[in-house]
ZASE-827436 format. One record per residue: x, y, z of N, C-alpha, C in turn; residue in one letter; residue number from 1. Coordinates in Angstrom, 3 decimals. Atoms other than C-alpha are relative to their C-alpha. Last residue first. Layout:
N
PT     n.xx     n.yy     n.zz    ca.xx    ca.yy    ca.zz     c.xx     c.yy     c.zz type seq
PT        X        Y        Z        X        Y        Z        X        Y        Z    A NUM
...
This chain:
115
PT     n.xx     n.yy     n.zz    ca.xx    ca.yy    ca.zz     c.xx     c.yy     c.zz type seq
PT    0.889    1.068    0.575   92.533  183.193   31.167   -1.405    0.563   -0.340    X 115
PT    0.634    0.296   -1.124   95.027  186.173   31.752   -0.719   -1.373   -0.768    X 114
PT   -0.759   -0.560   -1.690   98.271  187.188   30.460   -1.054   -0.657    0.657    X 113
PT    0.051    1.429   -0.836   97.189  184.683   26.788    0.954    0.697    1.406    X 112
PT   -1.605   -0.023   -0.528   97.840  188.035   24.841    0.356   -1.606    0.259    X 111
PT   -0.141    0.544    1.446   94.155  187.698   23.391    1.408   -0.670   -0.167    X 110
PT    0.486    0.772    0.411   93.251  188.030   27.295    0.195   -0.601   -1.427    X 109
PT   -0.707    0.204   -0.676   95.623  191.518   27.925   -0.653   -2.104   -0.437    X 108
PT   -1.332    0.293   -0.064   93.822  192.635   25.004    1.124   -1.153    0.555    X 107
PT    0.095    0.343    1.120   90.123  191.732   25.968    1.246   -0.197   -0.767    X 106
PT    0.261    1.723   -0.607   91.169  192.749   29.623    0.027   -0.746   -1.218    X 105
PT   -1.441    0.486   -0.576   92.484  196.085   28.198   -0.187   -0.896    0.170    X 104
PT   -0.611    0.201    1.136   89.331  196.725   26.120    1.241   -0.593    0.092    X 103
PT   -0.887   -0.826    0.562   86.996  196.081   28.633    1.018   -0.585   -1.164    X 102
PT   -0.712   -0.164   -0.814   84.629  193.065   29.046    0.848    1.066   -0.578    X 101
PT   -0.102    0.137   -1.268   81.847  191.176   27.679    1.055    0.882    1.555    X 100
PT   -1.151    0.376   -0.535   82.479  191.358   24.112   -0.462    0.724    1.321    X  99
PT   -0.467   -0.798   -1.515   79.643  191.266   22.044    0.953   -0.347    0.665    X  98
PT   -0.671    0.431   -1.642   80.142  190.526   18.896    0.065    0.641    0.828    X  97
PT   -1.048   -0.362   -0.978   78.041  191.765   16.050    0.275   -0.637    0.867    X  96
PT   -1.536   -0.223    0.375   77.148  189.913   12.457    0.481    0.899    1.387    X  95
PT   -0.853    1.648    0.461   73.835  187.987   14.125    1.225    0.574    0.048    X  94
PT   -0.009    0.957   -1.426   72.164  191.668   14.750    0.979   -0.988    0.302    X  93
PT   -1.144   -0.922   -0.085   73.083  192.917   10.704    0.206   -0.288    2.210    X  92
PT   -1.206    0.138    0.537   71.040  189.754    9.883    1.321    0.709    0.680    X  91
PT   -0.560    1.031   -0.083   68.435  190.298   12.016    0.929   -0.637   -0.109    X  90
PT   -0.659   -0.210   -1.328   67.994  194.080   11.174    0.631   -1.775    0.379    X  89
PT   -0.720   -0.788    0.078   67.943  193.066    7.329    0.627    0.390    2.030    X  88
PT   -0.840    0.819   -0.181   65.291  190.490    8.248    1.565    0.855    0.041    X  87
PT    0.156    0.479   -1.259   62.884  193.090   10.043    1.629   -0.942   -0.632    X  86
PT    1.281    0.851    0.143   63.502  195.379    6.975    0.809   -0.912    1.265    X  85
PT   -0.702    1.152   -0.468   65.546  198.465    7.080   -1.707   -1.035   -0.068    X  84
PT    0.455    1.233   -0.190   64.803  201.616    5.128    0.661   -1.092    0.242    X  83
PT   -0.544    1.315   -0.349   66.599  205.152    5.225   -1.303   -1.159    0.179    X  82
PT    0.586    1.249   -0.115   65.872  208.711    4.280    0.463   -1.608    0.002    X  81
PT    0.981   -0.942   -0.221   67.557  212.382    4.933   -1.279   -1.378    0.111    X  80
PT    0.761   -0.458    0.819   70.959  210.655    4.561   -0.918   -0.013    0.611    X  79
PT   -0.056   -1.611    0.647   72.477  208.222    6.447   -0.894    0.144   -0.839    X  78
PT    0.723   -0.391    0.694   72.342  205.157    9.084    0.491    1.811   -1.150    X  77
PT   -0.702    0.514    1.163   75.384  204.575   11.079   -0.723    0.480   -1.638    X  76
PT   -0.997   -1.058    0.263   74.597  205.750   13.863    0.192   -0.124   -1.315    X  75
PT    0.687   -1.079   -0.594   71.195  203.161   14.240    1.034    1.632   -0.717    X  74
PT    1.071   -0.027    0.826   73.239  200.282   13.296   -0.762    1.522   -0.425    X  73
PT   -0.276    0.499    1.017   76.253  199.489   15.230   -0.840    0.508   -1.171    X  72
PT   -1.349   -0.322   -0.026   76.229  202.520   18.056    0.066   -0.505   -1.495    X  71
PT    0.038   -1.342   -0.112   72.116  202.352   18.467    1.685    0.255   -1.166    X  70
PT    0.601   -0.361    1.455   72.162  198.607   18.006   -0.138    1.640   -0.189    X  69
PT   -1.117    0.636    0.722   75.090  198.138   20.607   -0.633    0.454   -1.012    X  68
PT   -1.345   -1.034   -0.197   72.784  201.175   23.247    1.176   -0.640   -1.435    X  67
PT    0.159   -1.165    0.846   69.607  199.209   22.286    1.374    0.863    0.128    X  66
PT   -0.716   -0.147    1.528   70.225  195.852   23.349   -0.010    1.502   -0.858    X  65
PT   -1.011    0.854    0.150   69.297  194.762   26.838    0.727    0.469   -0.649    X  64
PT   -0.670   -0.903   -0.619   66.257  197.651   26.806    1.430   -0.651    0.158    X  63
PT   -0.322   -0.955   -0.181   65.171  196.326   23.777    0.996    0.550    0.584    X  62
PT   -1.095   -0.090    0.667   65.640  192.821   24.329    0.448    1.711   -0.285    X  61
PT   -0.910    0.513   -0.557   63.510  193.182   27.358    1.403    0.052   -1.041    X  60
PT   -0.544   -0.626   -1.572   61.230  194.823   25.722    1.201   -0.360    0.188    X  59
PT    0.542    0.255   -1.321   60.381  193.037   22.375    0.241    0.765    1.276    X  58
PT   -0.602    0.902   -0.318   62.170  192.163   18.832   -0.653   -0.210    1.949    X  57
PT   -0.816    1.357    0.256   61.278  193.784   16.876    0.092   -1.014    0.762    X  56
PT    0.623    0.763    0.742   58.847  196.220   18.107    0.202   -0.923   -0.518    X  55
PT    1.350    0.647   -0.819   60.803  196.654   21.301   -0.784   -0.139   -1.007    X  54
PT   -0.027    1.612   -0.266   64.035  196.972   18.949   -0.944   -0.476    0.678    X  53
PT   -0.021    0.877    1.226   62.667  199.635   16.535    0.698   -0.955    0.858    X  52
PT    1.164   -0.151    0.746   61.929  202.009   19.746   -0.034   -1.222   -1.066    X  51
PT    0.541    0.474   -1.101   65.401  201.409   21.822   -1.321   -0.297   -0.454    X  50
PT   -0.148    1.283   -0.043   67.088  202.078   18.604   -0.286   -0.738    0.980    X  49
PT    0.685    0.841    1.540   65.106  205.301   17.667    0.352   -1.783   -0.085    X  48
PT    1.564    0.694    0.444   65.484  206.137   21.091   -0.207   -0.477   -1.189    X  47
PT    0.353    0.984   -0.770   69.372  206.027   21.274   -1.555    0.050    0.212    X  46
PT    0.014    1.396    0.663   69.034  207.725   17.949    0.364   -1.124    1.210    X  45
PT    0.450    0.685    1.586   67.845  210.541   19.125   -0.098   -1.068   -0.384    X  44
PT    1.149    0.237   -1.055   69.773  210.671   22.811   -0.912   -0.441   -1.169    X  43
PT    0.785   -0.814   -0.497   73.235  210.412   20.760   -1.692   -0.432    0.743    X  42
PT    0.100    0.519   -1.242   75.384  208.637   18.441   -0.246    0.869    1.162    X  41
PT   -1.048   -0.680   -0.939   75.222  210.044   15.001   -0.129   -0.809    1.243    X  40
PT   -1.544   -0.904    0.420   73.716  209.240   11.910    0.812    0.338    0.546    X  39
PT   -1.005    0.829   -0.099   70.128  208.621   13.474    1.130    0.989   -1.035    X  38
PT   -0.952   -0.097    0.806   67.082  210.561   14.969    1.099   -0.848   -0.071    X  37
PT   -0.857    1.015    0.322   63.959  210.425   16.681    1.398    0.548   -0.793    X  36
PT    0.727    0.835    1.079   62.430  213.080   18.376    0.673   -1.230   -0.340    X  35
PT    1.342   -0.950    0.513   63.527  215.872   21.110   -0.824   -0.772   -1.313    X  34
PT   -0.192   -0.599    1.633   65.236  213.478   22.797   -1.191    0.808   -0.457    X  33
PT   -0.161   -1.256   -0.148   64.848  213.123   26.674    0.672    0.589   -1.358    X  32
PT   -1.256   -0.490    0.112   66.196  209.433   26.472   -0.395    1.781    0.099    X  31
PT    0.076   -1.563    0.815   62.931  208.269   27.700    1.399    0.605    0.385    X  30
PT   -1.129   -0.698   -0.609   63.308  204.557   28.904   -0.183    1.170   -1.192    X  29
PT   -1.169    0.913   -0.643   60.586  201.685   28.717    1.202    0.827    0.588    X  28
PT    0.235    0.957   -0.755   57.588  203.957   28.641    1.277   -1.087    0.481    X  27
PT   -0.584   -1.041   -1.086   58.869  206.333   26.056   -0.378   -0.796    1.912    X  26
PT    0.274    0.823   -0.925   58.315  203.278   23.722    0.775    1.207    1.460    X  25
PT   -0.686   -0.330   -1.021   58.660  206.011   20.998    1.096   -1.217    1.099    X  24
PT   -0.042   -0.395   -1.707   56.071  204.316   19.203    1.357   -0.201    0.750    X  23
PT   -0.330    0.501   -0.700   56.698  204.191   15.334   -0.476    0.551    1.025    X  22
PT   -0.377   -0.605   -0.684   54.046  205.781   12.923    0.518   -1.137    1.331    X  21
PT    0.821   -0.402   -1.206   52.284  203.510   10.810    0.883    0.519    0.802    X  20
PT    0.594   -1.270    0.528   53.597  202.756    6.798   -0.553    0.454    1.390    X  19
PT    0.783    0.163    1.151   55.060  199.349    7.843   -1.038    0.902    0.081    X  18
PT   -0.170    0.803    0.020   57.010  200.997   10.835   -1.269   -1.084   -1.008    X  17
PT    0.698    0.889    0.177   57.875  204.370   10.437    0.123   -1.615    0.289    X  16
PT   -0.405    1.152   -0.421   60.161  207.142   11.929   -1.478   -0.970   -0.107    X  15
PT    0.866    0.995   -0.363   59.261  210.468   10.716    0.450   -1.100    0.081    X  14
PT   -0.978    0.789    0.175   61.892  213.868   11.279   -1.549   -1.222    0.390    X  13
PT    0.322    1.108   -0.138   60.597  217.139   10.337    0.407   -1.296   -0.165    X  12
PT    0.010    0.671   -1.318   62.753  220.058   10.407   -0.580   -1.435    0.994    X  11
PT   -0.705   -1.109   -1.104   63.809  220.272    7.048    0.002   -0.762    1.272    X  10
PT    0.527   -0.928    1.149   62.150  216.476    5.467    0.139    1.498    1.009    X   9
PT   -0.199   -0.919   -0.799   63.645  213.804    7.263   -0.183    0.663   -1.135    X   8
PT    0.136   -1.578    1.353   62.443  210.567    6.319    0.086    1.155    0.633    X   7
PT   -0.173   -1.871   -0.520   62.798  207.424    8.355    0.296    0.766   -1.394    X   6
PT   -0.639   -1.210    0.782   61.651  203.825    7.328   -0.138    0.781    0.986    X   5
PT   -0.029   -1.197   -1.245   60.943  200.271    9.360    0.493    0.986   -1.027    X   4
PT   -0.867   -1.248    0.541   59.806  197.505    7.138   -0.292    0.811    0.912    X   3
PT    0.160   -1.804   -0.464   58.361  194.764    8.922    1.022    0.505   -0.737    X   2
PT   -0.834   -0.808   -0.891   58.896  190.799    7.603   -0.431    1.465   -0.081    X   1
């Protein structure tokens, strides 16, 4: 499995993927970040999780999936350095639910108002 690291050293911020410089994938969708970044929810780390899922996992899933893995994963991250490994993302992948539908419907649906 891939190891993916980041290291932020002052202003410098590196995003790896077994020791080789991630690609962007500014090609699928350029958030107009000034680099990568995580810890927060933002243009940053919506590339960093648009970036580490097209190597993972591919395009399509990428662009499908990067905004949940951004929010679940991605934000979440801390500190100045971080490592994930391919199975590690996988895993932490598997444990979210998507839910299909607002929050009220989801409610109003748990209720048994709607079907």
């Amino acid at each position: 499995m891939k190891t993916y690291a980041g290291k932020r050293q002052g202003e410098v911020v590196t995003v790896t993927v077994d020791g080789q410089p991630l690609d962007p994938r500014l090609d699928l969708r350029d958030f107009q970040a000034s680099g990568f970044e995580w810890g927060y929810e933002g243009s940053g780390p919506s590339q960093l999780a648009l970036a580490i899922l097209a190597e993972h996992a591919g395009p399509e899933a990428a662009l499908g999936g990067y905004r949940d893995f951004m929010q679940v994963i991605v934000a979440e991250l801390e500190g100045d350095e971080w490592t994930l490994t391919g199975e590690e993302i996988d895993r932490r992948i598997g444990q979210v639910t998507m839910v299909p539908m607002d929050l009220k419907t989801l409610i109003r649906k748990v209720k048994g108002e709607i079907d």
